[in-house]
N, C-alpha and C positions, 0 to 999 in steps of 0.2 A: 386944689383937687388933684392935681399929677401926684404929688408928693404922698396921699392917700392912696393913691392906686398905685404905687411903686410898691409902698409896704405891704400894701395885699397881694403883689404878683409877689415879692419878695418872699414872705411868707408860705406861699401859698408852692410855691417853687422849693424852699426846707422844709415842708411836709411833705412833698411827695420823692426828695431826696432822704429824709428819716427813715418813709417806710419802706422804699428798695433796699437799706441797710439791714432793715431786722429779719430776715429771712434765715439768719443763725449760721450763715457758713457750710450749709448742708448741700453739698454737691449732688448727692443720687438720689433722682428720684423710683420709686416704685410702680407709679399704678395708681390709678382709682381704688379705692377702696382694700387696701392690703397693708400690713401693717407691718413694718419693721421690730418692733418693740418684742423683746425673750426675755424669761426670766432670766434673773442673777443667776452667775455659775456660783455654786458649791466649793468654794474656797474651804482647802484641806494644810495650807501654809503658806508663809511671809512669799516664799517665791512664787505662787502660782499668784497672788496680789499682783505681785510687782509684771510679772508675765504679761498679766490681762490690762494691768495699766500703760503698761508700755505698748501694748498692740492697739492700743485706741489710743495713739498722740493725735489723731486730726480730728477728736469728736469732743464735743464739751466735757470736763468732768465736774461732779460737787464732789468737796471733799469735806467731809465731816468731821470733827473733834469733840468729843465730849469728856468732859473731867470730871470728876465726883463732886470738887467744892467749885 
């Protein structure tokens, strides 16, 4: 029976170290009910890309490919 209840503390101890991790990395918070989220800027050239990507190296990004075939 110990050996039973090791792996459930065990367990039970890596889910609640899982879910401290998923929190994203996201240092500032806002506030009750406010919402950080703006539209896309208006990309007029390759440099104003590369600008806005580089000013956001500490936030997640997706980067998409799409190829015709």
């Amino acid at each position: 029976m110990t050996k039973s209840r090791n792996t459930i503390v065990l367990a039970t101890i890596l889910l609640v170290l899982l879910a401290a991790g998923c929190g994203g990395g996201r240092s500032s918070h806002t506030g009750a009910g406010t919402s950080t989220a703006a539209s896309p800027p208006q990309l007029e050239s390759i440099r104003q890309l590369q600008t806005a990507f580089n000013s956001a190296s500490r936030e997640p990004t997706l980067v998409v490919l799409i190829a015709p075939t």
